[in-house]
C-alpha positions in Angstrom: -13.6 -7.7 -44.2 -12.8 -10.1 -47.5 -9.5 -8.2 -47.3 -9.0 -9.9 -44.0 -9.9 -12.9 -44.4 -7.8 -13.4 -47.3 -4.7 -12.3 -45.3 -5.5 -14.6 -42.5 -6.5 -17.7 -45.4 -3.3 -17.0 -47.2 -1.2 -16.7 -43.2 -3.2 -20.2 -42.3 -1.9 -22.0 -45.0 1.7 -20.9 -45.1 1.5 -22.3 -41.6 0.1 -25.3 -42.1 1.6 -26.4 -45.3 5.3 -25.5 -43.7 4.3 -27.5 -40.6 3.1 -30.3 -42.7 6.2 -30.9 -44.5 8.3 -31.2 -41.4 6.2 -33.9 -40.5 7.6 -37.4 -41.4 5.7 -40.0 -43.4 5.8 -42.9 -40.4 3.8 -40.3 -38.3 1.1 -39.8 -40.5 -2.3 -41.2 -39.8 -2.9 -44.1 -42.3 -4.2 -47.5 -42.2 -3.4 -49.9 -44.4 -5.2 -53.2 -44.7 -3.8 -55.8 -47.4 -6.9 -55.0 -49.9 -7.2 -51.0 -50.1 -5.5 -48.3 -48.6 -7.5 -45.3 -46.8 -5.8 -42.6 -45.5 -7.2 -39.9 -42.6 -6.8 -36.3 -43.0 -5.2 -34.6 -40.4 -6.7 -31.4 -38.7 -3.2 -29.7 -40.6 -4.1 -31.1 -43.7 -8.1 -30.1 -43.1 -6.7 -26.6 -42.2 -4.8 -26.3 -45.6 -7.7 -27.4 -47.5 -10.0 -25.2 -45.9 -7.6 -22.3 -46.4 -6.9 -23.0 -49.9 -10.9 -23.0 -50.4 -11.2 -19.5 -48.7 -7.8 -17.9 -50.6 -10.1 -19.5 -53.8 -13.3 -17.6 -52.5 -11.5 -14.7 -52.0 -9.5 -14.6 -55.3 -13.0 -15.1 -57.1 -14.3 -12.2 -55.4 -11.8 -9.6 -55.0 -12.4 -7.5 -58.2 -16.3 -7.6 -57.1 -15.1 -6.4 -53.5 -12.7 -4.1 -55.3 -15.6 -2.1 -57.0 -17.7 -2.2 -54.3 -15.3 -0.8 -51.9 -14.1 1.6 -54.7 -18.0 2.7 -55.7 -18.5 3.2 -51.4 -15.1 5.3 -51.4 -16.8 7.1 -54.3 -20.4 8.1 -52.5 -18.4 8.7 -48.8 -16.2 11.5 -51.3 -19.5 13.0 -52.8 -21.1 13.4 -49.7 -18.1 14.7 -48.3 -18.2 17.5 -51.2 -21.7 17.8 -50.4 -21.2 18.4 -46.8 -18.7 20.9 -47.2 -20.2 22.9 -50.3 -23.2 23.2 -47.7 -20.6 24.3 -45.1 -19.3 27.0 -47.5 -23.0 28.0 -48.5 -24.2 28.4 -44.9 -21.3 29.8 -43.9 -21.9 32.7 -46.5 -25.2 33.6 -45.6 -24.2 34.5 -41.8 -21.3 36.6 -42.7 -24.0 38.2 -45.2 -26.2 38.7 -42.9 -23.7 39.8 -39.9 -22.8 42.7 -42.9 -23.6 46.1 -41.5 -25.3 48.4 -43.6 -22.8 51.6 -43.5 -24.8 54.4 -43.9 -22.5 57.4 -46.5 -21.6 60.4 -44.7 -23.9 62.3 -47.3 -27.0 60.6 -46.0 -29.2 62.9 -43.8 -30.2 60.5 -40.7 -33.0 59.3 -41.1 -36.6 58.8 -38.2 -36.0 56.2 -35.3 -35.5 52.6 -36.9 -38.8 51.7 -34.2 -40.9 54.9 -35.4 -40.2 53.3 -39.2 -40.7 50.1 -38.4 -44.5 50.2 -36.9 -45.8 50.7 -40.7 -43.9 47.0 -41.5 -45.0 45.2 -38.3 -48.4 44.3 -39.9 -46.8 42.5 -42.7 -43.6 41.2 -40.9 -44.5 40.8 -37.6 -43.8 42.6 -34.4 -39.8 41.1 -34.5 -39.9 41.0 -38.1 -39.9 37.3 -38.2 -43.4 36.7 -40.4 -42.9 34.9 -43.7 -45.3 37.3 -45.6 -48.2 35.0 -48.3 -45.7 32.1 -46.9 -43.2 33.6 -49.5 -41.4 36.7 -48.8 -38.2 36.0 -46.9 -38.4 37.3 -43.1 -36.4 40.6 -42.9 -35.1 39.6 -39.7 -33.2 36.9 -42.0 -31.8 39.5 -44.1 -28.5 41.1 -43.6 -29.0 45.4 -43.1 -27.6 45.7 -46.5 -29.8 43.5 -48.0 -32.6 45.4 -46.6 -31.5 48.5 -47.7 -31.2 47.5 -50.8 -34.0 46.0 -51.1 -35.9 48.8 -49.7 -34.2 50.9 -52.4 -35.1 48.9 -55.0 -39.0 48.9 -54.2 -38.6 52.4 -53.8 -37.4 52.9 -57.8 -40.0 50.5 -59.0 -37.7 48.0 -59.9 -38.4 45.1 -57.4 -41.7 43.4 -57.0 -40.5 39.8 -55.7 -43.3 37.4 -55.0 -45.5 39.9 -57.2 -45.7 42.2 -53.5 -43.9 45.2 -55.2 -46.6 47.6 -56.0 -47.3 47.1 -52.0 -43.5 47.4 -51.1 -43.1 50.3 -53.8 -45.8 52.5 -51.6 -44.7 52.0 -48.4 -40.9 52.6 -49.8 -41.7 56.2 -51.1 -42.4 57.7 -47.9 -39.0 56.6 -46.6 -36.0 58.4 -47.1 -32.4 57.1 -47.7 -32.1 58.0 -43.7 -35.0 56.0 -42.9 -34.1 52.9 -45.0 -30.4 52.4 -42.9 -32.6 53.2 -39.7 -35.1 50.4 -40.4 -32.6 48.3 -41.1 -30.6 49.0 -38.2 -33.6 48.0 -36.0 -34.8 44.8 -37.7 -31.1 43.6 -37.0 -31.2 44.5 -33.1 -34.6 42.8 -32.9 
């Protein structure tokens, strides 16, 4: 806006001051008396001198306005990164979890994914939507791979997230490889 104002300050007075000298001296407003003489500003010359007081202003100011436009250029380009990074990072998770869990050809099939799923409904939730001890990530938010994995994992012994692994590890063991990519399977079509 200072920016502006300056252009239209600087514009002002190139026009005034150029129409000013065209101007003769005989048409100028001044009275003279035989003891003093005053002389009237015209609106040109109050134009000028208002303009030359603004380009001043503005002169002064103009690093200050610098910075500050430079610091808001500054935040608008961090929030930009912000935005996008976020972007990126939520863009990740739904491929993730759009990530089929491809069962290996060497893997027996497993029970029905709803047979399997019964056992984790009082836990997770009929849709598998429960946040379990408002901790344990859904596993209806989890990609099949993830809950394979995961499933695996408790099954070994070697998860126990949120301190719920002795509880996972038991109801793990009685599911075989089959039944883990089932389960999974069915949690995603919920």
């Amino acid at each position: 806006m200072r920016k502006v104002l300056l252009a239209l300050a600087v514009c002002a007075a190139t026009f005034v001051t150029a129409c000013g000298a065209d101007t003769p001296a005989s048409t100028t407003n001044a009275k003279q008396t035989p003891a003093t003489t005053e002389t009237k500003q015209t609106p040109a010359q109050k134009a000028v001198e208002k303009a030359e007081q603004v380009a001043k202003v503005v002169k002064e100011n103009a690093p200050e306005t610098a910075a500050k436009v430079e610091k808001a250029a500054d935040k608008a380009a961090e929030k930009t990164t912000k935005a996008v990074e976020k972007a990126e990072k939520t863009a990740k998770t739904a491929k993730e979890n759009l990530a089929v869990a491809e069962k290996p050809a060497d893997v027996p099939p497993g029970r029905d994914g709803e047979v399997v799923f019964k056992t984790c409904v009082v836990c997770h939730g009929p849709k598998a939507e429960k946040v379990y001890l408002n901790k344990v990530k859904p596993p209806r938010e989890m990609a099949e791979k993830e809950i394979v994995q995961a499933l695996k994992d408790y099954k070994a012994g070697s998860r126990n997230v949120y301190q719920v692994g002795a509880l996972m590890s038991g109801n793990a063991k009685t599911l075989s490889e089959g039944d883990m990519y089932s389960v999974a399977k069915y949690i995603k079509s919920l």
